[in-house]
TORRODREN-752203 format. One line per field, with one value per residue (C-alpha): residue in three letters; x, y, z. Coordinates in nm, 2 decimals. Each point is the difference from the previous one (the first is absolute). Layout:
BEGIN
resn = [ala  ...] .
x = [X  ...] .
y = [Y  ...] .
z = [Z  ...] .
This chain:
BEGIN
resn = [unk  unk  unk  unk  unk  unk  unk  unk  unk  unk  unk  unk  unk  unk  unk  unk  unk  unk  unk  unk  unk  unk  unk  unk  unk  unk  unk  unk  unk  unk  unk  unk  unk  unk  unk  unk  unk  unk  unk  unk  unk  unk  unk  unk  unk  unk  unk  unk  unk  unk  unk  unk  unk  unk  unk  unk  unk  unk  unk  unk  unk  unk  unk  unk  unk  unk  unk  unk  unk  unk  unk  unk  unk  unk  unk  unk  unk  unk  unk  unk  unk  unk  unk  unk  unk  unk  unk  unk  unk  unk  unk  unk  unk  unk  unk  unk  unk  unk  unk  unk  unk  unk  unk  unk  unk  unk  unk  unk  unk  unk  unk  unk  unk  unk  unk  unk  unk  unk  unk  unk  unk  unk  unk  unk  unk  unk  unk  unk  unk  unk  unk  unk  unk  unk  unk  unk  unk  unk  unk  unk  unk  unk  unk  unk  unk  unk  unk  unk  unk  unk  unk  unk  unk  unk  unk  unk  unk  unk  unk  unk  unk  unk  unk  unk  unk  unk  unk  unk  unk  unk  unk  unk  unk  unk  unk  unk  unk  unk  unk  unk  unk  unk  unk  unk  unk  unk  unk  unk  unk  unk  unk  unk  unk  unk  unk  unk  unk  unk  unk  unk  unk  unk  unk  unk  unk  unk  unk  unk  unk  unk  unk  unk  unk  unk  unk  unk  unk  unk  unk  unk  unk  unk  unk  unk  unk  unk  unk  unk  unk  unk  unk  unk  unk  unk  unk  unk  unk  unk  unk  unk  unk  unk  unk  unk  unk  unk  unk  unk  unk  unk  unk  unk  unk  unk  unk  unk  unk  unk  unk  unk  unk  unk  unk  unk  unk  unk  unk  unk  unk  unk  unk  unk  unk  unk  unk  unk  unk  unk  unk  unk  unk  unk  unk  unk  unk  unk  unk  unk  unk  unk  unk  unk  unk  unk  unk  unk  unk  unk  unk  unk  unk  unk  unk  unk  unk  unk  unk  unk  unk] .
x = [-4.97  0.29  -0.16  -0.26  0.25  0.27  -0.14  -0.04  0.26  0.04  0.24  0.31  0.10  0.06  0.36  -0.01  0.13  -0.07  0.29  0.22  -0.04  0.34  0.08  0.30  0.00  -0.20  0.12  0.36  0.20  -0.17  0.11  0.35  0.07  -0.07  -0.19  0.03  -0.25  -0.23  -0.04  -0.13  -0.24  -0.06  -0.10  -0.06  -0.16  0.14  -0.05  0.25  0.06  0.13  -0.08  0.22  0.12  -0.37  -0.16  0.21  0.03  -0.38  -0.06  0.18  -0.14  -0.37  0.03  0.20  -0.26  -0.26  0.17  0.01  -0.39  -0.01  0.14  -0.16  -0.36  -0.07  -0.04  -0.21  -0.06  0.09  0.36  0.06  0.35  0.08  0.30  -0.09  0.06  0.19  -0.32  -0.16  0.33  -0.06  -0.39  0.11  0.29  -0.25  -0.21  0.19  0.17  -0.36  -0.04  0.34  -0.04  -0.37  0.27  0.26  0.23  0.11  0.33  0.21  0.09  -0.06  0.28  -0.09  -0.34  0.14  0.29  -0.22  -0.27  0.26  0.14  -0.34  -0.02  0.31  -0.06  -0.29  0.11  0.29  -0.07  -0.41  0.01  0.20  -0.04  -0.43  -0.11  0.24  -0.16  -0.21  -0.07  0.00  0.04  0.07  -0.08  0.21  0.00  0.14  -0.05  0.27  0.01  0.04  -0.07  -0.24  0.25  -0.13  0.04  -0.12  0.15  -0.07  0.02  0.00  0.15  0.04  0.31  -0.10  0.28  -0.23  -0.40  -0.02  -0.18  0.36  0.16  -0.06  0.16  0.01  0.00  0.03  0.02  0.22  -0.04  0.38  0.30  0.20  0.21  0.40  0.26  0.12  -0.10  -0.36  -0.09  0.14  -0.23  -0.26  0.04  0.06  -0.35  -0.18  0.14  -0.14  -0.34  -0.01  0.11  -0.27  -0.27  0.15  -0.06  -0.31  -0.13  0.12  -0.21  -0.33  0.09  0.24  0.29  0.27  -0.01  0.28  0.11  -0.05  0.03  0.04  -0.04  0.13  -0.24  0.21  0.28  -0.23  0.02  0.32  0.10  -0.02  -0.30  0.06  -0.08  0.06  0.00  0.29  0.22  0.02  -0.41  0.02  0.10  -0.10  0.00  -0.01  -0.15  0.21  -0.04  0.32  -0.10  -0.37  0.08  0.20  -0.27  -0.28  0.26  0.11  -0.36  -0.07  0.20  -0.03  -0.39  0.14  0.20  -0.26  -0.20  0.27  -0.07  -0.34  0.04  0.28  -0.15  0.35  0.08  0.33  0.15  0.26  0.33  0.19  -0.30  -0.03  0.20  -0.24  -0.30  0.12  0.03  -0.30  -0.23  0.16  -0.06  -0.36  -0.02  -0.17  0.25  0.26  0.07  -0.02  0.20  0.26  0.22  -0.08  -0.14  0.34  0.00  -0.38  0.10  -0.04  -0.12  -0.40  0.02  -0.18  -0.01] .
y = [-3.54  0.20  0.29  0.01  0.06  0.23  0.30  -0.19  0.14  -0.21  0.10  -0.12  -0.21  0.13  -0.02  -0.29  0.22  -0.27  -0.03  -0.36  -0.20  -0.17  -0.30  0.02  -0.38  -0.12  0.28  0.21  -0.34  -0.24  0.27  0.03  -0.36  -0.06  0.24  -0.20  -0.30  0.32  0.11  -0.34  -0.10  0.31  0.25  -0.21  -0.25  -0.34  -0.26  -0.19  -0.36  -0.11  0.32  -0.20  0.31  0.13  -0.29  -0.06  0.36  0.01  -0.32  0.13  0.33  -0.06  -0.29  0.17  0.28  -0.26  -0.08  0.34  0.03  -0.36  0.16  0.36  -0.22  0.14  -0.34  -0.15  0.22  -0.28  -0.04  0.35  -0.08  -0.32  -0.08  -0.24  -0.35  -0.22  -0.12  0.32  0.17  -0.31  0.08  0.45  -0.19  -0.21  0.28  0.22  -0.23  -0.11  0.40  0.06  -0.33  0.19  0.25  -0.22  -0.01  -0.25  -0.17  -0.18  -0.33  -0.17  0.15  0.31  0.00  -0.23  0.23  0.30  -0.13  -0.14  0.38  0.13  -0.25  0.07  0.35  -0.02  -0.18  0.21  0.35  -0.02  -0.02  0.33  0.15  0.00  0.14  0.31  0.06  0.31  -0.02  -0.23  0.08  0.34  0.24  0.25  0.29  0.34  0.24  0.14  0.24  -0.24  -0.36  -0.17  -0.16  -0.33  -0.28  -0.25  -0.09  -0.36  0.06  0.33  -0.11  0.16  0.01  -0.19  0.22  0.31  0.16  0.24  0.06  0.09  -0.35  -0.19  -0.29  -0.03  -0.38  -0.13  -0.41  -0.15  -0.37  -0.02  -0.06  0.33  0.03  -0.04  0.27  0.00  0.27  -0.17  -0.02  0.32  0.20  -0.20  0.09  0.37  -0.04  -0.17  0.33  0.24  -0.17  0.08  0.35  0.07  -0.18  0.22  0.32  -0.12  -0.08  0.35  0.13  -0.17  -0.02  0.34  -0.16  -0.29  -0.33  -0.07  -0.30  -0.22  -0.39  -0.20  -0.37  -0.24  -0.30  -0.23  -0.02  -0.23  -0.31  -0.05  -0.38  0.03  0.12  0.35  0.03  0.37  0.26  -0.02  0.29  0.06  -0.02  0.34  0.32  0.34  0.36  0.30  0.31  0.28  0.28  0.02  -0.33  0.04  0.29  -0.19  -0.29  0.27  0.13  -0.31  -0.15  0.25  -0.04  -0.36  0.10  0.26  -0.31  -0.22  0.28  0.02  -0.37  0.05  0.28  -0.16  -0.35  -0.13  -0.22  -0.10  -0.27  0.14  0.10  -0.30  -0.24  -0.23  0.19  0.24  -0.23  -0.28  -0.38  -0.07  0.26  -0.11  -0.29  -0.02  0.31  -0.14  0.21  -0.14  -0.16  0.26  0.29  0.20  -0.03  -0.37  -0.22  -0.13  -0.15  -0.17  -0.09  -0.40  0.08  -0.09  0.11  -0.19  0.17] .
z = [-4.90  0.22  -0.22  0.30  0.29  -0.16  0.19  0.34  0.31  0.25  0.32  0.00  0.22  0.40  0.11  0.34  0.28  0.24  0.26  -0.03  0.30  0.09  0.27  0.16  0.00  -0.37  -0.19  0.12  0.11  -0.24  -0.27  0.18  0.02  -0.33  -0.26  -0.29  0.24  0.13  -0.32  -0.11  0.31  0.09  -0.27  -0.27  0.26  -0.10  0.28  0.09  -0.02  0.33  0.21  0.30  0.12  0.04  0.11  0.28  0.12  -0.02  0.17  0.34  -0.01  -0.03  0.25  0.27  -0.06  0.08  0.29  0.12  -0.06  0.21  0.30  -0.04  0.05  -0.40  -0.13  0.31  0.34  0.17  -0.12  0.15  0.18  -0.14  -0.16  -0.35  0.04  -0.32  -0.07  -0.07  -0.14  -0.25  -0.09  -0.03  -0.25  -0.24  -0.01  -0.16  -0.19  -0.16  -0.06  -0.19  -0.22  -0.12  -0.06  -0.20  0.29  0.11  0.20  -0.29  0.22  0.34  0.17  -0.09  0.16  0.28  0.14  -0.08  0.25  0.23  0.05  0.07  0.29  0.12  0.00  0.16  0.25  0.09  -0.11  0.08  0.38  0.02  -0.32  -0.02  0.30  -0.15  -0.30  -0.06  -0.36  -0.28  -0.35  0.08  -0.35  0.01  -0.35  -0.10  -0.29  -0.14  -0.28  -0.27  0.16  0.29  0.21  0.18  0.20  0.28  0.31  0.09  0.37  0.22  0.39  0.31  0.21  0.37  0.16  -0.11  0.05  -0.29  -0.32  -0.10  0.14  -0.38  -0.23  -0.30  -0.12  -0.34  -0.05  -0.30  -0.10  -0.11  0.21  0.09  -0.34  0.05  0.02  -0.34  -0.26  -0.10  0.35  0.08  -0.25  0.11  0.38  -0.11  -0.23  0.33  0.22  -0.25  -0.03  0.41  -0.02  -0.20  0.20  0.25  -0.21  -0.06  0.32  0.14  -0.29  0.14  0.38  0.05  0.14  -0.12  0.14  0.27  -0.23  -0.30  0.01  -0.30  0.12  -0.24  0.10  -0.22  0.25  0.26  -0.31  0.08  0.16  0.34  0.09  0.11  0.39  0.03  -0.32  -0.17  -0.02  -0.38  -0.05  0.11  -0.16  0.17  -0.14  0.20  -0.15  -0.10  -0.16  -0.25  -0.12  -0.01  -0.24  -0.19  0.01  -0.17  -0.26  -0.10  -0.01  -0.22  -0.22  -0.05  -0.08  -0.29  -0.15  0.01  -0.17  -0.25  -0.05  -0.08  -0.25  -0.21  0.02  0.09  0.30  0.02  0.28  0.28  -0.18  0.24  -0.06  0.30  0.20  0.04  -0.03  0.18  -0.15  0.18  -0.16  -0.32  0.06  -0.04  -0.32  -0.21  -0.25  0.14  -0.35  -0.22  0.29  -0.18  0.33  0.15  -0.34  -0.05  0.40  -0.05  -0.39  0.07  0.37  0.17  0.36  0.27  0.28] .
């Protein structure tokens, strides 16, 4: 039979010069914290079993973006100016919570859910009365083609500065579900990962806009759980970056490089966990791998271990 086709050419096969689109968030620091977890969910698309990190960081982004819509009149024309009340903070809560379980995610326990609607109202209540008659922009997409990779990213909030009337007089905001992480190493490189992430939103945004934002604010929404209930913001749920241009270079180069590693990844088929483990990673990202058991630098610390969180 193959007698019929042995003088049949067909083309080979065309070379895929389509560019690699990278996030500074899914892709460089989930490959940074850990590659040997990136690897896993994210290019050989695993999903994980308690995606607690995910849910939770989800959960107060797409709300607080609801409330945002609320008070901008996008939900209802009637809401225009109105600050959500606990009730309705509660509905924009369960509805994305019914859309992530269709999703398989889910909050692992009670508390979890609990304290992550709890900080929504508090922030709300605090933040909201100031903060949304600010905001320009939601979900800001921001891009940039570089010679080898699409660079990308979104910007959950884009605020003005009351003090100033400019086109030029913009915030940057980006919300984070955790508590602002501790001074010692792990929370150092995490800080120092959370400051690059808003150097490049800033070289990104001059990209689309033509100018830098005066200022970048990471808001670390997990601080307002804390016992009592915060009155005014707390001091640490803040941490601000101001652009410059020796470290926004830096920011590109080293963003760059990460992107060739993880291209190294790809093309040896090898994704190996942070040469200090945990250190790098954090016990708390660790602590919910599902290869936690089987990690060539942590297996021996989960050996007869189940986290709960």
């Amino acid at each position: 039979m193959w007698e019929r086709y042995q003088d049949v050419n067909t083309a080979n096969k065309k070379e895929n010069n389509l560019k690699r689109r990278y996030s500074v968030t899914a892709d460089i620091l989930s490959y940074r914290r850990c590659p040997r977890q990136y690897g896993y969910n994210a290019r050989k698309n695993f999903s994980p079993a308690r995606p607690l990190q995910e849910f939770v960081g989800i959960v107060i982004h797409q709300v607080l973006d609801r409330a945002h819509a609320h008070f901008a009149g996008k939900m209802d024309p009637s809401l225009k100016g109105k600050i959500p009340t606990d009730e309705e903070i509660t509905r924009y809560f369960v509805d994305v919570e019914e859309s992530l379980k269709s999703s398989g995610i889910r909050a692992v326990s009670t508390r979890i859910r609990e304290n992550s609607l709890e900080v929504v109202k508090r922030f709300n209540k605090l933040e909201g009365p100031v903060l949304y008659p600010r905001v320009r922009d939601t979900e800001h997409r921001l891009e940039k083609d570089e010679e080898k990779y699409v660079i990308h990213g979104v910007v959950d909030v884009l605020v003005e500065d009351p003090m100033e009337a400019s086109e030029m007089n913009v915030e940057i905001w980006d919300y984070k579900g955790s508590r602002k992480p501790d001074k010692g190493k792990t929370g150092k490189n995490i800080l120092e990962d959370y400051e690059f992430q808003m150097l490049i939103y800033m070289y990104l945004y001059k990209v689309r806009n033509g100018f830098y934002p005066k200022k970048g604010i990471i808001y670390f929404v997990g601080e307002l759980g804390r016992d009592p209930t915060p009155t005014t913001r707390p001091e640490q749920a803040i941490l601000e970056v101001k652009p410059d241009e020796e470290m926004l270079n830096k920011a590109i180069k080293s963003f760059l490089e990460t992107s060739d590693d993880i291209e190294k990844s790809i093309k040896m088929e090898r994704w190996d966990p942070p040469s200090d483990g945990h250190t790098t990673a954090s016990r708390a990202t660790c602590d919910i791998c599902d290869f936690r058991w089987t990690c060539p630098k942590e297996r021996d610390y989960y050996k007869d271990k189940f986290p709960v969180p």
